[in-house]
N, C-alpha and C positions, 0 to 999 in steps of 0.2 A: 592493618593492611588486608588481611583476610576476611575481615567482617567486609570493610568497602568491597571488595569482590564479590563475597558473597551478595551482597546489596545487589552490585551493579549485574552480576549473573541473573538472579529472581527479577528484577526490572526487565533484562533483556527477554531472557525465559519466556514470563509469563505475559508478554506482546504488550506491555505498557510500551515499550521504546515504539513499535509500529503502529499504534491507536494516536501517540502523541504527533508521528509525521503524517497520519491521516487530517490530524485534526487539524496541521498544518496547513496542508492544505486546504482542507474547507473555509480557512480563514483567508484565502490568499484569495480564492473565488469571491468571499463575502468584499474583500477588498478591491478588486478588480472590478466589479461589478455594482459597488455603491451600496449592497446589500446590507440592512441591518441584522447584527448578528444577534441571532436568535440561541442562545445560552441553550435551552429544552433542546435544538436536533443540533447542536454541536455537544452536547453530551450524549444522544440517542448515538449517536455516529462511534465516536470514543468508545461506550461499553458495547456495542455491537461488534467495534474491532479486534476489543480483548476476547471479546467471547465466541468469536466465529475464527479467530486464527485459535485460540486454544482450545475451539472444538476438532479441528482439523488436527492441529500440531499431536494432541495426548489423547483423543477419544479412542484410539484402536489401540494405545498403550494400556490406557486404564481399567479397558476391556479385558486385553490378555494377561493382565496383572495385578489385577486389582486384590488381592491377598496380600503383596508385598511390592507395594509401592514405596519409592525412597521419602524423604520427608521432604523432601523438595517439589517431589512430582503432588503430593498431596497437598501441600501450601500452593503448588498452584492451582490445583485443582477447588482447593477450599476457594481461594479468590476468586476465579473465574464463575465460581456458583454466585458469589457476592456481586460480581459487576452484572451476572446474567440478573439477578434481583434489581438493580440499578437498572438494566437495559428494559427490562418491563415497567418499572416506573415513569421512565420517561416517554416510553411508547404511548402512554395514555398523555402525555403532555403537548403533544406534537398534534397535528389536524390528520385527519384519517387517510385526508389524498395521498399525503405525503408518506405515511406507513405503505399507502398502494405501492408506490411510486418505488419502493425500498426492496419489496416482494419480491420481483425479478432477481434484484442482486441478493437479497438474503437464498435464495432457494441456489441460485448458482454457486454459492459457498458453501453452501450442506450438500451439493452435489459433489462439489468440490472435493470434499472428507469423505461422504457415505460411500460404496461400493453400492452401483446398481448398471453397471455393463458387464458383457462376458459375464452371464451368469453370477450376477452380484458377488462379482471376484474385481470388478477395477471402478475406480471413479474417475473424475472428470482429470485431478491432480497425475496419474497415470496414462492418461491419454496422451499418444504420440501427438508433438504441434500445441496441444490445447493450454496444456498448465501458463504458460505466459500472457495467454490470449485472455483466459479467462480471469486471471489475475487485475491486467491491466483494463479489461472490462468492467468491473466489479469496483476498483478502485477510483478510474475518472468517472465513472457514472455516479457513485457515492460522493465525488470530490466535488463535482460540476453541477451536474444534473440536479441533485438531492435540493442544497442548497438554491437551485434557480427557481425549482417548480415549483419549492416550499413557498419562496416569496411570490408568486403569482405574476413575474414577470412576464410577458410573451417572449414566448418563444422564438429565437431567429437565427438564422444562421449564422451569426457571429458564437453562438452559445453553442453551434453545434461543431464550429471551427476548434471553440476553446478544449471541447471535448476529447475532438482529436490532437491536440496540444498534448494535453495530460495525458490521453492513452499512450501519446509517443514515449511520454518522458516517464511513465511507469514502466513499461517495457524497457526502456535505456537502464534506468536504475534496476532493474529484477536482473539483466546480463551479468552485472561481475557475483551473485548469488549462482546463474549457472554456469558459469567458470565457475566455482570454487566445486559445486559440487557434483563437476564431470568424474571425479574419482568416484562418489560415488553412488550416482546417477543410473539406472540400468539403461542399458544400450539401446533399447527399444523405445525408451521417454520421448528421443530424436530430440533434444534440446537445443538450443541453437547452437551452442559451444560444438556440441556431439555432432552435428549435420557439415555444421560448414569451417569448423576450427575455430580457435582463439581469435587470431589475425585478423580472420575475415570477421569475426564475430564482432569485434573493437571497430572495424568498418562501417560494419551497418550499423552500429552505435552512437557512431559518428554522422552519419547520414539520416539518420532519423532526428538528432538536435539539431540538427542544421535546420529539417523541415520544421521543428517548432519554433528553433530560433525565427525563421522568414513569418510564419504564422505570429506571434509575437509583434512583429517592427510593423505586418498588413494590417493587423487588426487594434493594437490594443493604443490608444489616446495620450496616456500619460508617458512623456518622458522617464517620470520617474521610476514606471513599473517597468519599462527596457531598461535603464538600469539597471535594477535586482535583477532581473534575469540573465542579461550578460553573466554580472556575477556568478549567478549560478550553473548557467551554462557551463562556464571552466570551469568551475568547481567538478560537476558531475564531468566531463570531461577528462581531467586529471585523475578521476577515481576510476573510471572505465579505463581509462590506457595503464592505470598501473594497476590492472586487474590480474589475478593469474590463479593455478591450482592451488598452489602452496600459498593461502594469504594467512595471515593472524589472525586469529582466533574471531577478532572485533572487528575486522576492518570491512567487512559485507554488512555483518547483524547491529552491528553500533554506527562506524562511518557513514557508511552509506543512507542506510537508514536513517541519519541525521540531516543530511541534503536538503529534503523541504524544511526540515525546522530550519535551516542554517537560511532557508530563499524567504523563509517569512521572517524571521528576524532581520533579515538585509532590509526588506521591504517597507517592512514599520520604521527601520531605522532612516530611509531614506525620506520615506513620506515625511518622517517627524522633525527631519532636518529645516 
């Protein structure tokens, strides 16, 4: 029982569990949009995840402590150097646009972690309003975007609907992470929880699926993909309303973060029906 913990802690840990609902989703755009999946930027995407959330998560750790790091912090650290080897192999595998195309959100994630405001004392992650915006930025344009431009689709507004789909439903799902960590949160972050309470907070959580639910039933063809999404709408729904400070350990970093795997395995399941 303690090894499986252990397991499952280092999987959570070292953002395999967040690169996997990333990847999730870029499968769910490939699917939506008839896209053939290109193996090279659905793994360029994956070791980019591991390696830009665990440059954020331990880079100022490993900084301040790199003498006496635990054996856990340095197994991640050793992996994350392993996927960042992985994430430049694949970057030559991919076409050049599409690295362009990457640039914006990679740079906003190393902002993200790096301190270069206030006299290179805060980053973007510390900025009052921004941590969520930039989050949900970063991840629908990776999710959507990436995959569209890759395939040389044009461009149209429906692509730019979908976009704001997923930024809703990243921001939904990032709320019960800032509930859990209003305790320990500094007061000046202003995070949604901190600004406008719980309550209100599960309100506008609500109000913003509602807006992708409607974007969803206006734009997307297949019956069968409102399907999956209903599903998943209540799913992320029931995780948002039974959100609070005191949750368990797993229930933000493991549940939640399972959501999109849970909408694309609905998805395939349903298509396959």
């Amino acid at each position: 029982m303690t090894i499986l913990k252990s397991i499952l802690n280092f999987y959570l840990n070292s953002s395999i569990h967040v690169a996997l609902s990333v990847f999730a989703l870029v499968r769910i755009t490939e699917l939506y949009f008839g896209l053939t999946a290109i193996a090279n930027l659905n793994y360029f995407i994956f070791f980019a995840t591991i390696t830009g959330y665990n440059f954020v998560k331990y880079a100022g750790v490993a900084k301040l402590h790199h003498l006496s790091l635990t054996d856990n912090l340095r197994a991640i650290q050793i992996f994350s150097l392993i996927c960042f080897g992985f994430l430049i192999y694949f970057t030559f595998q991919i076409p050049t646009n599409t690295i362009i195309y990457f640039i914006p959100f990679g740079i906003l994630t190393l902002l993200y972690g790096l301190p270069f405001l206030s006299g290179f004392k805060k980053n973007l992650r510390n900025s009052a309003h921004l941590k969520i915006i930039i989050i949900a930025l970063v991840w629908a344009g990776t999710t959507v975007l990436l995959p569209i431009l890759n395939s040389g689709q044009e461009f149209t507004l429906t692509h730019v609907m979908y976009f704001l789909q997923r930024f809703l439903i990243v921001i939904v799902l990032t709320l019960p992470f800032d509930i859990r960590d209003m305790q320990f949160d500094a007061i000046s972050l202003q995070t949604i929880p901190q600004k406008i309470g719980i309550k209100k907070t599960k309100r506008l959580g609500l109000i913003l699926l509602v807006f992708a639910l409607v974007i969803e039933f206006l734009l997307s063809p297949q019956i069968m993909a409102k399907n999956s999404f209903i599903i998943f709408f209540f799913l992320v729904l029931i995780f948002l309303m039974r959100s609070k400070i005191n949750q368990s350990k797993y229930y933000s970093s493991f549940w939640v973060e399972s959501l999109p795997i849970f909408w694309w395995l609905i998805l395939l399941g349903i298509l396959n029906i």
